[in-house]
C-alpha positions in Angstrom: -8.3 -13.4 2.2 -11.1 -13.4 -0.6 -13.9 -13.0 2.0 -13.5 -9.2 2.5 -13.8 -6.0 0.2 -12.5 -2.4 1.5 -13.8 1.0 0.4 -12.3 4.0 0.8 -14.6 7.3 1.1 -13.2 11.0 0.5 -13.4 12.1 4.1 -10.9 9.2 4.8 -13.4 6.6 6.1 -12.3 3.3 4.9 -15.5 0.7 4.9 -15.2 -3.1 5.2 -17.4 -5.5 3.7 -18.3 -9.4 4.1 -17.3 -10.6 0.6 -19.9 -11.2 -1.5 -22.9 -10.6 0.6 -21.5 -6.9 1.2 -23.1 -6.7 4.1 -20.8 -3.9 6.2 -18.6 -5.3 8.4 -17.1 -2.3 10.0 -15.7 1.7 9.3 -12.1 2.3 9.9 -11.6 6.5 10.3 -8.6 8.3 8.9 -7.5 11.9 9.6 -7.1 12.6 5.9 -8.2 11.3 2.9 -7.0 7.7 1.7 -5.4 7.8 -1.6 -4.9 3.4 -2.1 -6.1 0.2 -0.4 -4.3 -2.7 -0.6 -4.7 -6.4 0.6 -1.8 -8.8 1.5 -1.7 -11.7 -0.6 -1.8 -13.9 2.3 -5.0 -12.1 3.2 -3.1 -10.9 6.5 -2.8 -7.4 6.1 -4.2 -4.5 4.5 -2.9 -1.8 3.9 -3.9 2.0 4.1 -2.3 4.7 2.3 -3.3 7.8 4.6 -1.1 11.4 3.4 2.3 10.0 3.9 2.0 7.2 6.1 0.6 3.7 5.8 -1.0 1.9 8.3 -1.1 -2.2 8.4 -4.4 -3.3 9.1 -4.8 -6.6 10.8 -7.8 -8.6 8.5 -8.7 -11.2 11.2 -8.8 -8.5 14.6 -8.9 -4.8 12.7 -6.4 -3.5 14.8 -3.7 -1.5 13.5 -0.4 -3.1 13.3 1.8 -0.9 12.9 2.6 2.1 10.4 5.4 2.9 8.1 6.5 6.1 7.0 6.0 9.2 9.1 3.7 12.4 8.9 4.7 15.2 6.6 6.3 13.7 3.7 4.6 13.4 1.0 1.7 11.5 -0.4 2.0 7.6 -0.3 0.0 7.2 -3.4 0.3 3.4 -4.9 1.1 0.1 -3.3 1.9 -3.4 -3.8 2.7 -6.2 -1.7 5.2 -8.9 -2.7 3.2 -11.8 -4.1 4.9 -14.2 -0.6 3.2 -10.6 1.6 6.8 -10.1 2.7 7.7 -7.0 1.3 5.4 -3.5 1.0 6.5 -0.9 -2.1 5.2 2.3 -1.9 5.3 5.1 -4.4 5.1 8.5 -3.1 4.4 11.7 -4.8 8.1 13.2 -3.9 9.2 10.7 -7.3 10.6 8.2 -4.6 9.8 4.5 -4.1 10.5 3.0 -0.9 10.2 -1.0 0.2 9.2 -1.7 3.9 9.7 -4.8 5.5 6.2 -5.9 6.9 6.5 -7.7 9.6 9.4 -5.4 11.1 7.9 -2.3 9.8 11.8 -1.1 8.6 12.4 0.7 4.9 14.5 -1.6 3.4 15.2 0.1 -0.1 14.7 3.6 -1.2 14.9 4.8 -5.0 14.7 8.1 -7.1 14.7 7.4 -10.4 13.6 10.6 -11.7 10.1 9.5 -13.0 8.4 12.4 -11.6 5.6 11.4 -8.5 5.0 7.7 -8.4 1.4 6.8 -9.8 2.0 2.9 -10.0 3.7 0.4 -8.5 3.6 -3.7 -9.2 5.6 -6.7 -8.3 5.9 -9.5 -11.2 3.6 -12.8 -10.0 6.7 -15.0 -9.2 8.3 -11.6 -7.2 11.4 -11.3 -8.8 11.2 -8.1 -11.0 8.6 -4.7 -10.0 7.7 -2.1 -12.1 7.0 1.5 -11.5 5.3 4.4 -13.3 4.9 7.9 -12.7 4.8 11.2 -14.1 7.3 11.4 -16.5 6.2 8.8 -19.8 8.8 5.9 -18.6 8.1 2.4 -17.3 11.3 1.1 -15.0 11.9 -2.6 -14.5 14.2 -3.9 -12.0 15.3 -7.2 -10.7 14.0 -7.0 -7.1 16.8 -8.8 -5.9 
């Protein structure tokens, strides 16, 4: 962690970068285009919002882990990880907010609150409350737990 930045171009090209020399480190392609980036606290993962599915990137070999969510549902369009890189929540366009399981790659919660498609999605720092906004004008917080 800290020693790498990620890019994301429109034709779904995600670059990496040596952090802060930026000197290119490698290019990752995607089918479609990548709507959110997101690093692991732990600086194991990132993570890859591609259409619906998101693909765990290993930081240290750049091979993909594994991915969560399947092709065809809609957009997987904001992320956070837990701050202990446990737990993935993922905001979607269909107004539903799911939490994977990282290192098992299993949904472990799924909400609808009705806010309309999910623009943002944040875990508090000690990772016992998350917020989520989206397109209606609410903010929900929630005790994770």
């Amino acid at each position: 962690g800290g020693t790498e930045l990620a890019a994301a171009r429109k034709n779904g090209v995600v670059v990496l970068y040596s952090f802060p020399d930026m000197v290119k480190i490698a290019e990752i392609e995607h089918r479609v285009a990548v709507r959110a980036l997101q690093y692991s606290p732990d600086g194991r993962y990132l993570a890859i919002a591609e259409g619906a599915e998101v693909h765990l990137q290993d930081t240290v070999n750049a091979y993909r882990v594994r991915t969560l969510g399947e092709p065809g549902r809609h957009y997987a369009w904001s992320m956070a990880f837990s701050p202990d890189s446990q737990m993935l929540m993922v905001g979607y366009w269909d107004a539903i907010v799911r939490v994977w399981d990282v290192e098992s790659g299993a949904q472990m919660q799924q909400f609808n609150w009705g806010l309309g498609r999910i623009h943002a999605v944040a875990f508090s720092p000690d990772g016992m409350t998350a917020a989520v906004g989206g397109g209606s004008k609410d903010i929900l917080i929630w005790d994770v737990e």
